[in-house]
C-alpha positions as CSV (number, residue, x, y, z in Angstrom):
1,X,66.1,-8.1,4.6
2,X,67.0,-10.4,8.0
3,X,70.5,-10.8,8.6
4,X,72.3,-13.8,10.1
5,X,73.8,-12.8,12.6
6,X,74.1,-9.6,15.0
7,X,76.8,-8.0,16.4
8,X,77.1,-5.3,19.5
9,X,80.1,-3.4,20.2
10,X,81.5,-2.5,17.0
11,X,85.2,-1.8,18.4
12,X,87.9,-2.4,16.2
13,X,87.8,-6.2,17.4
14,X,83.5,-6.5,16.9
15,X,84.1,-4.7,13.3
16,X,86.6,-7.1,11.9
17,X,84.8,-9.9,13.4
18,X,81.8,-8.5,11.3
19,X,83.3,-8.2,8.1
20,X,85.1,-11.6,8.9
21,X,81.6,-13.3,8.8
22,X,80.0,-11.1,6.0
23,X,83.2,-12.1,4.0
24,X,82.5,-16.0,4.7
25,X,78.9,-15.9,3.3
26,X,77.0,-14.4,6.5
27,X,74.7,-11.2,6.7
28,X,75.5,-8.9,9.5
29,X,73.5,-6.5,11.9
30,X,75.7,-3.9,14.2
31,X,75.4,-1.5,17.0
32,X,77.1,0.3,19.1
33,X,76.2,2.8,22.4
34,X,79.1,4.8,20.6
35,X,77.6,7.4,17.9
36,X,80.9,7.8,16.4
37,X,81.8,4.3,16.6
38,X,78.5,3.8,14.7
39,X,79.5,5.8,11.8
40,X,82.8,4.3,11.7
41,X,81.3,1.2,10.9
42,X,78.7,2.7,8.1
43,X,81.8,3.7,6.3
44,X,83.7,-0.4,6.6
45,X,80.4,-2.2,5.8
46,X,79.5,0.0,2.6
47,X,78.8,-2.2,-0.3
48,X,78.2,-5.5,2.1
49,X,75.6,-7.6,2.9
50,X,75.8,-5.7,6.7
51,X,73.9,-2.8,8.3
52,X,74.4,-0.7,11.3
53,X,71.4,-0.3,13.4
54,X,70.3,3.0,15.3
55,X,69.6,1.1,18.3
56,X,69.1,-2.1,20.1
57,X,65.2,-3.0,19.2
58,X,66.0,-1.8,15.0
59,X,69.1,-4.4,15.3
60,X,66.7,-6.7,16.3
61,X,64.1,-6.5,14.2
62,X,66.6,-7.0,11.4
63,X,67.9,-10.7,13.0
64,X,66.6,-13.8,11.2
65,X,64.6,-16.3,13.9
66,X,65.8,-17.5,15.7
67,X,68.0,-14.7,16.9
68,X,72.0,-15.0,17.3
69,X,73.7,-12.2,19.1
70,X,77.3,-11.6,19.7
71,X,78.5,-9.3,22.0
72,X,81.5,-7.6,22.0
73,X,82.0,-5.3,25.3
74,X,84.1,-5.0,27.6
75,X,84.0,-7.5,30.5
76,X,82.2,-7.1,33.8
77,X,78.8,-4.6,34.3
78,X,78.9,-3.9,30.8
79,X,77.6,-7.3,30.0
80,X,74.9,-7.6,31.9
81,X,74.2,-3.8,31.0
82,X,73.5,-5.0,27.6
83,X,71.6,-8.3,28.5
84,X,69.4,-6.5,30.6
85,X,68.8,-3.8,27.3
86,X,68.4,-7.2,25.4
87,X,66.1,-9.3,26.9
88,X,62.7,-7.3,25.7
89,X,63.6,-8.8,22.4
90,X,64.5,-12.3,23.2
91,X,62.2,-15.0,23.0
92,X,63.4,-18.8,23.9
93,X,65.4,-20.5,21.8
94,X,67.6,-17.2,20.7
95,X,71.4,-17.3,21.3
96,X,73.3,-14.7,23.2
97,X,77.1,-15.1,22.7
98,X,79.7,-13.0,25.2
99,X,82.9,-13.0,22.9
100,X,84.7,-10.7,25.4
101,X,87.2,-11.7,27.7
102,X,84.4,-12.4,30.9
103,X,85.6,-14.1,33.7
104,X,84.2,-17.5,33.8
105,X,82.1,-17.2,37.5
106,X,80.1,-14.0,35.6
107,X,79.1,-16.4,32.8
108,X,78.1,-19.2,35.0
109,X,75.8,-17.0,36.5
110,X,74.4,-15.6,33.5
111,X,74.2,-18.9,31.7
112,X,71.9,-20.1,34.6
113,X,70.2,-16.8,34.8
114,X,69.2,-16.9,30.8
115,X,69.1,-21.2,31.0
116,X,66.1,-20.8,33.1
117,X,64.5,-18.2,30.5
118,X,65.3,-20.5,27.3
119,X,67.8,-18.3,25.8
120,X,70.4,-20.4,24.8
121,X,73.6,-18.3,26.4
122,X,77.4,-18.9,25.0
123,X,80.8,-17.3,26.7
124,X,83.3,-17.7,23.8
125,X,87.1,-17.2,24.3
126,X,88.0,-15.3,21.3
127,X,92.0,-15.1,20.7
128,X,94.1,-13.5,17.8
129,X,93.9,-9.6,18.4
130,X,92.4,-7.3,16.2
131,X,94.2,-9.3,12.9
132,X,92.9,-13.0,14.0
133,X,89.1,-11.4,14.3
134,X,89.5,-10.1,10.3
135,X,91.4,-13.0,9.0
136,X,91.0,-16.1,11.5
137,X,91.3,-16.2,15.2
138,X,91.2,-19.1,17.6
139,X,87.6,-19.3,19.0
140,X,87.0,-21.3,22.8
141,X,82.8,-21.9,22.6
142,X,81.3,-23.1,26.0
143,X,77.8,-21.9,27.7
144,X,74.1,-23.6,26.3
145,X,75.1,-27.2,24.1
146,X,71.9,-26.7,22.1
147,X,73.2,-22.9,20.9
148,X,76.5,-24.4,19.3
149,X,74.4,-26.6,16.3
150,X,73.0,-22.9,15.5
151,X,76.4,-21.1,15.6
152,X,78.6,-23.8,15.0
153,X,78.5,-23.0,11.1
154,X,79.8,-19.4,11.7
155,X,82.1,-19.9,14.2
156,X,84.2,-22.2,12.6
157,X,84.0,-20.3,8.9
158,X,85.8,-17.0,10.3
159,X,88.1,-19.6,12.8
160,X,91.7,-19.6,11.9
161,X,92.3,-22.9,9.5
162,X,95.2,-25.4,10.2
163,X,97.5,-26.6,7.2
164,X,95.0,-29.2,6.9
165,X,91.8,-27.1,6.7
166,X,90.9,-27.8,10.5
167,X,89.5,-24.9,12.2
168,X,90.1,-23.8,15.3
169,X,87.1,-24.0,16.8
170,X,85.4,-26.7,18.4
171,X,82.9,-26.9,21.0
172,X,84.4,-26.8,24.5
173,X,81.9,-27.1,27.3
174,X,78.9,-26.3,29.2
175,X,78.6,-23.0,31.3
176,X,81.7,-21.0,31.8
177,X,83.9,-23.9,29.9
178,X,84.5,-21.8,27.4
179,X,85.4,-18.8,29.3
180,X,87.8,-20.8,31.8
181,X,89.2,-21.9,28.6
182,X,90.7,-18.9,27.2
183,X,91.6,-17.7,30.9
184,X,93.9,-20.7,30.8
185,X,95.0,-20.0,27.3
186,X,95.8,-16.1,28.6
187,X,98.0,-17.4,32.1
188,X,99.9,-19.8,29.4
189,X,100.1,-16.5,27.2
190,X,101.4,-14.5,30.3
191,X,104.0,-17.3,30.6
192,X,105.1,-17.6,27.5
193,X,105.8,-13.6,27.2
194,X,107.6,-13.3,30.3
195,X,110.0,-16.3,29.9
196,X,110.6,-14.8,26.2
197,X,111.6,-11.5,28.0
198,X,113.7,-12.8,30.6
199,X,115.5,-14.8,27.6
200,X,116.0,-11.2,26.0
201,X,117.2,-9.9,29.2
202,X,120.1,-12.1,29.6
203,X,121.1,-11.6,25.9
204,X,120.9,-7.8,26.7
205,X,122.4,-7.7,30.3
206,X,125.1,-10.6,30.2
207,X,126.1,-11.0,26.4
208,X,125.4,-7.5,25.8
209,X,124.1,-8.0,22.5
210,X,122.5,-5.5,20.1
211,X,118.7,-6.0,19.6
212,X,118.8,-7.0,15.9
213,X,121.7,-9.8,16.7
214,X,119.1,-10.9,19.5
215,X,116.6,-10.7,16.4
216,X,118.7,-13.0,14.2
217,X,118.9,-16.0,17.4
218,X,115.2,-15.5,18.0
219,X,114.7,-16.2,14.2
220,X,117.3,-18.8,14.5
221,X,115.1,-20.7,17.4
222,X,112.2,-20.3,15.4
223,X,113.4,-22.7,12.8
224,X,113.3,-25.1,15.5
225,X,111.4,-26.9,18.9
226,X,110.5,-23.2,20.3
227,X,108.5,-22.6,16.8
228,X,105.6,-20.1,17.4
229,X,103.9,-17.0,17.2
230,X,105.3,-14.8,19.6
231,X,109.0,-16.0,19.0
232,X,108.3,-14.9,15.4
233,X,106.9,-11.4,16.8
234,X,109.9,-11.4,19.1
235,X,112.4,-11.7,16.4
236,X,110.5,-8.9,13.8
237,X,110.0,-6.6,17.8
238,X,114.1,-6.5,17.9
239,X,115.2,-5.4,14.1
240,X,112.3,-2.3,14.3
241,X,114.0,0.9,14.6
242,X,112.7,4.1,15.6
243,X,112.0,6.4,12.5
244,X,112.3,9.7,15.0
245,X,115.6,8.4,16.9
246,X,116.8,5.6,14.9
247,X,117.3,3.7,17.7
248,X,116.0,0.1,18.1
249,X,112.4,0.4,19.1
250,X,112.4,-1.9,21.7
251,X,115.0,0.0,23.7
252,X,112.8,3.6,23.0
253,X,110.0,1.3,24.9
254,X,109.9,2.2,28.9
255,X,109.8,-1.1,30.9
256,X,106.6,-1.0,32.5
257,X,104.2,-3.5,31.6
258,X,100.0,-3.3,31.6
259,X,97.5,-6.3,32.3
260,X,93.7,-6.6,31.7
261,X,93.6,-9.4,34.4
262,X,93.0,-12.5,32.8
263,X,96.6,-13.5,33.9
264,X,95.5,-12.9,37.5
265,X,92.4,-14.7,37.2
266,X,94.4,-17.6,35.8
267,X,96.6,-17.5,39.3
268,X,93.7,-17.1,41.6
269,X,91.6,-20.1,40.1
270,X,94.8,-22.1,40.3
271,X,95.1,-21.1,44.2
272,X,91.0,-21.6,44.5
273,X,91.8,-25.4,42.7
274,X,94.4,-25.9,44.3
275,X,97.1,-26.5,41.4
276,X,100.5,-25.7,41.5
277,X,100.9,-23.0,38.7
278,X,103.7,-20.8,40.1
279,X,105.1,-19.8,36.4
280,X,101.9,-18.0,35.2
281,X,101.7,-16.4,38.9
282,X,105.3,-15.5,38.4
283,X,104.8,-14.2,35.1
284,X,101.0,-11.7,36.2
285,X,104.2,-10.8,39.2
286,X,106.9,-9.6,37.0
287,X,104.4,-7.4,35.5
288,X,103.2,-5.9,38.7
289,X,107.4,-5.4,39.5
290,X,107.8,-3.5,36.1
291,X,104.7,-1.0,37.1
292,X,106.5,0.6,39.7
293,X,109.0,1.6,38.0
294,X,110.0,4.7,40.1
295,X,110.6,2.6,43.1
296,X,112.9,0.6,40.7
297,X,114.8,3.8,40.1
298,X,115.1,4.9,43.8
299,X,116.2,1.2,44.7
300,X,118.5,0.6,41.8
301,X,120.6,3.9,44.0
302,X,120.4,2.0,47.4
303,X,120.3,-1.7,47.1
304,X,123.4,-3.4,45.7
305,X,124.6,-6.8,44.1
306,X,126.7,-8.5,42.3
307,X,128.5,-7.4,39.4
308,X,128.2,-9.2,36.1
309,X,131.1,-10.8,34.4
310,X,130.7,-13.0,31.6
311,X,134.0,-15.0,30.6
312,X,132.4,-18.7,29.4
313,X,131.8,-18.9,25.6
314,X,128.9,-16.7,23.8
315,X,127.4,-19.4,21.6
316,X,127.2,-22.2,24.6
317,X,125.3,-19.5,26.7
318,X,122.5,-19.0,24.0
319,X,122.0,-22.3,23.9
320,X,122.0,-22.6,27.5
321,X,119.1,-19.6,27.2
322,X,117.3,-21.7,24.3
323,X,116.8,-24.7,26.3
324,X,115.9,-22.8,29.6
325,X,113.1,-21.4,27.7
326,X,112.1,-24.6,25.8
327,X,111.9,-26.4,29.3
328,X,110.4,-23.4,31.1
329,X,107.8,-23.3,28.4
330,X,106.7,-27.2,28.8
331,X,106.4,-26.5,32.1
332,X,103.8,-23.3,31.6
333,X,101.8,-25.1,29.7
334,X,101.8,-28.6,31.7
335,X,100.5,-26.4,35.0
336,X,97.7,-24.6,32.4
337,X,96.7,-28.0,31.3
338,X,96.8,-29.3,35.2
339,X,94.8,-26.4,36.0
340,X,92.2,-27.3,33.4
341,X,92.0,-30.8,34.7
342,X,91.2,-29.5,37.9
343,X,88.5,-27.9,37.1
344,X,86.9,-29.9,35.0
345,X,86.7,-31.9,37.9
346,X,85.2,-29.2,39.9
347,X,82.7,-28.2,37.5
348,X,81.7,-31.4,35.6
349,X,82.5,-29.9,32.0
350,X,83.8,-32.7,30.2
351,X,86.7,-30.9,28.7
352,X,88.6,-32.8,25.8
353,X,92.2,-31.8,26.5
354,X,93.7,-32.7,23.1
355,X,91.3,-30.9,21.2
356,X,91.7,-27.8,23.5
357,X,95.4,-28.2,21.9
358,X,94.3,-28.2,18.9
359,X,91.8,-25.1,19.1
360,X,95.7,-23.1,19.9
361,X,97.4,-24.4,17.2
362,X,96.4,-21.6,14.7
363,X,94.4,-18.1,14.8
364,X,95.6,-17.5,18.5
365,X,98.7,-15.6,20.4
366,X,100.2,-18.8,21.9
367,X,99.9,-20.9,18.8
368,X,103.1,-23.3,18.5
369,X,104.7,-26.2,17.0
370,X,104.6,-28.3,20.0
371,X,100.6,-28.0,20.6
372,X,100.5,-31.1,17.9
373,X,102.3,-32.8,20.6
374,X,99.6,-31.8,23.7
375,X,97.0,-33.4,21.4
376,X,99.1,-36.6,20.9
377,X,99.7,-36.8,24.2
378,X,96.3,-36.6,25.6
379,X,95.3,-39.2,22.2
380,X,97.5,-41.5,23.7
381,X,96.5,-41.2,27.4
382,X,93.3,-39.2,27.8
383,X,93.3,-39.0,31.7
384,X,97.2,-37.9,31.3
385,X,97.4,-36.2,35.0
386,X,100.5,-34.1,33.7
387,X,102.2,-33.1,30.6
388,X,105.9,-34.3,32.1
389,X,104.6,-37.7,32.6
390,X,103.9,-37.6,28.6
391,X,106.9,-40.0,26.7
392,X,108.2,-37.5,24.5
393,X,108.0,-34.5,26.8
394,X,110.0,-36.5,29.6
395,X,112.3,-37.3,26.7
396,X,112.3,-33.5,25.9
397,X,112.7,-32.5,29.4
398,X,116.1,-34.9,29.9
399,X,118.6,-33.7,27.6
400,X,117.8,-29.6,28.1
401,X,118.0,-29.6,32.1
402,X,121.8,-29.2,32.3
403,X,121.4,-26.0,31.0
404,X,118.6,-24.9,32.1
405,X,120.0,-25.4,35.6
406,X,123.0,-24.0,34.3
407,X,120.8,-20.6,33.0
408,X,119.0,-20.4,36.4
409,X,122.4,-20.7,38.4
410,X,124.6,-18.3,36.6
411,X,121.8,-15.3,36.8
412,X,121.5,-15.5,40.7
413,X,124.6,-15.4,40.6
414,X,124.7,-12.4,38.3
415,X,122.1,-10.8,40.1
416,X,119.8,-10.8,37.2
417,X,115.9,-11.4,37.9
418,X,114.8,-14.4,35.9
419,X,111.4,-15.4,38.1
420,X,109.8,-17.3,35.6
421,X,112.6,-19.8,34.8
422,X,113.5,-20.0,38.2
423,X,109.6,-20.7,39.0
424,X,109.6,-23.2,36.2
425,X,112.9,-25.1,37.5
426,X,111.2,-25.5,41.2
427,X,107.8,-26.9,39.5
428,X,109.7,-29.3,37.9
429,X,112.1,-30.3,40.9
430,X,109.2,-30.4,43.1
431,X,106.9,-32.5,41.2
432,X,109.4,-35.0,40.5
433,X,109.9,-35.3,44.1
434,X,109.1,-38.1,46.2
435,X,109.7,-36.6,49.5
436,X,108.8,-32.8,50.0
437,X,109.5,-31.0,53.3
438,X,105.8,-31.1,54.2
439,X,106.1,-33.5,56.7
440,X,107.8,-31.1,58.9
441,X,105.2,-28.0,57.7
442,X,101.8,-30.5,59.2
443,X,104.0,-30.5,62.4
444,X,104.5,-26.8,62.8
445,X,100.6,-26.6,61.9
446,X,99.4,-29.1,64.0
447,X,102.2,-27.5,66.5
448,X,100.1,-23.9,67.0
449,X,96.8,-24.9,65.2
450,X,96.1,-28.4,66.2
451,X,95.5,-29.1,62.6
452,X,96.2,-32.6,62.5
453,X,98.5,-34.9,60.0
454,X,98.3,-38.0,58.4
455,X,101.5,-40.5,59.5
456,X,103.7,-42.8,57.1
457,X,102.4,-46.1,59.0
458,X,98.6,-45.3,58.5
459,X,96.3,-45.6,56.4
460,X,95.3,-42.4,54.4
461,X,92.5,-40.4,55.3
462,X,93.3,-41.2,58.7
463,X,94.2,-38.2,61.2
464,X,96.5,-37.6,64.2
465,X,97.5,-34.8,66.6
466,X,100.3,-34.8,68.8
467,X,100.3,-32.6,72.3
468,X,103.7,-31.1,71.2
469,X,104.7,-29.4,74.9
């Protein structure tokens, strides 16, 4: 028997993504380095049209022509360890898919590496966790054009399915598109998580409220504009209680947070593009803060501030905290979407913004209500330079600033850390600005550096230096 499609790495995440296609009509081949991993597998895939191979060359002799491969690995050498163990049994015209999380410059190089060969190479953002991969996730294709016809059928059968059948999957781009993609979609993630956090801590360190009446507003706001995934996980996080303590879960949880780098990667091709995306930076920095948690400790003995006193009314607060994080959040996204823009620029991809949108609106972790807005707004205005310049989010943005400001105010004031709001508020006061103190930063440059500036009564594009002393 030949098999559709083959899989290596069969992890939890490459096993459910097997028995996602096998359950949509597709044969399956697997492997895995991992003996044990191996027979794990054997056990899911009893009684299915799927088979576990005992090494690379049996896995591919099992693969229909021409051959489609995903891999699912962990990113960086491992990848092109298996390529390398791969490309005996390739022949041109065979597709190679990375669904891992790679970093987009890795699959631009192998993309052109394996282009030159005539296998048809894919990086595909893959979001959802381990439950999306069984049941639906959201799936970012980008790398060879002429391997998506081949995969295109598979891809979006196990894809997530909107409420009107849609799947979310659609093709993205050439080389690393597809990779950059889901790096984007990861920094928005990072965003997202932290402002929902900082939201919780001024629940739990102003209003000192009980995690499951936290759980009951966060259920509350998810009736509403902030409609989406991880508000709903939010709300069921805060009424779990410990079955050993019978304390809330959430407070059993020590405050140190882990990364896998995609959030960073997000901030450092923002800084290589030059786009503003502070809030996602803010957001991979809060993590890095809550790591060192035993300097925390020693500081929180030495260093002092203000002591919190809440006397204003309960219910305006919350709201206050609702539309902090409904602004904060427009913002996250518009600098992901800017960030996109900017390299699609950069790299010539062709990227079509509103049906990026639409690839998040179901299967992944940042799936929302408002994405159907992103995709209208980019419909209406395809080279859209910003999110905030869209109609109906500048008519969002207007009547929640008060208190947001309001939110970003009282907690300096309180001493309590809120970087990604407070991030968010300066991206949005700065873009809106006209005048920025730049003028006087090009003098201090061209002051020490003879770096040159551009002058208000020339033309621009033309340069000046000044002998300052």
């Amino acid at each position: 028997m030949k098999y559709t499609i083959g899989i290596i790495g069969l992890g939890v995440m490459g096993q459910n993504l097997a028995l996602n296609m096998e359950r949509n009509g597709f044969s399956v081949s697997g492997y895995d380095l991992d003996k044990d991993k191996r027979k794990a597998a054997q056990e899911k895939f009893k009684n299915k049209k799927m088979v576990v191979a005992a090494d690379i060359e049996q896995l591919s002799k099992y693969l229909e022509s021409p051959k489609k491969i995903m891999m699912m690995v962990p990113a960086g050498q491992a990848v092109d360890a298996v390529i390398q163990d791969l490309k005996p049994y390739l022949k041109a015209g065979d597709v190679l898919i990375d669904g891992g999380n790679s970093h987009f410059p890795d699959t631009e190089r192998r993309w052109k590496t394996l282009r030159d060969e005539g296998i048809l190479y894919m990086g595909t953002g893959i979001s959802g966790g381990e439950e999306g991969a069984l049941w639906g996730p959201s799936i970012m294709p980008g790398g060879h054009p002429q391997a998506w016809p081949l995969v295109k059928p598979i891809l979006q059968a196990i894809a997530a399915k909107t409420d009107d059948g849609t799947p979310s999957c659609e093709w993205v781009g050439e080389g690393g598109a597809g990779h950059f993609v889901k790096m984007v979609h990861n920094g928005i993630e990072y965003g997202d998580m932290q402002l929902i956090c900082e939201a919780y801590l001024i629940m739990d360190k102003v209003l000192e409220m009980k995690p499951l009446e936290m759980s009951e507003v966060f259920r509350e706001w998810n009736k509403g504009e902030l409609n989406s995934y991880l508000i709903e996980i939010t709300a069921n996080i805060l009424s779990k209680i410990d079955e050993e303590t019978g304390k809330p879960m959430v407070d059993i949880i020590l405050d140190t947070a882990g990364q896998k780098g995609t959030g960073k990667w997000t901030s450092i091709a923002a800084l290589d593009l030059g786009i503003p995306a502070q809030t996602i930076a803010e957001a991979v920095f809060a993590r890095t803060l809550s790591a060192i948690k035993d300097e925390r400790i020693a500081a929180s003995k030495i260093l002092s501030g203000p002591q919190i006193k809440f006397t204003g009314n309960k219910q305006d607060l919350l709201e206050d905290i609702r539309q902090a994080l409904y602004a904060s959040k427009i913002c996250s996204y518009a600098q992901g979407f800017q960030l996109m823009r900017a390299a699609d620029k950069e790299y010539g991809w062709k990227l079509n913004f509103g049906n990026i949108a639409l690839l998040w609106r179901a299967g992944c972790i940042i799936r929302a209500q408002f994405l159907d807005r992103i995709k209208a707004a980019f419909d209406n205005h395809p080279a859209l330079p910003n999110l905030l310049l869209d109609d109906y989010f500048k008519n969002a943005m207007d009547p929640i600033q008060e208190g947001w400001r309001r939110v970003v105010a009282q907690t300096a004031l309180w001493g309590v850390s809120v970087p990604a709001f407070s991030s968010a508020l300066s991206y949005y006061d700065g873009y809106r600005s006209e005048k920025l103190p730049a003028n006087l930063l090009q003098a201090q440059r061209d002051y020490f550096g003879a770096h040159t500036y551009e002058r208000v009564d020339a033309a621009r594009g033309k340069f000046f230096h000044t002998q300052w002393i």
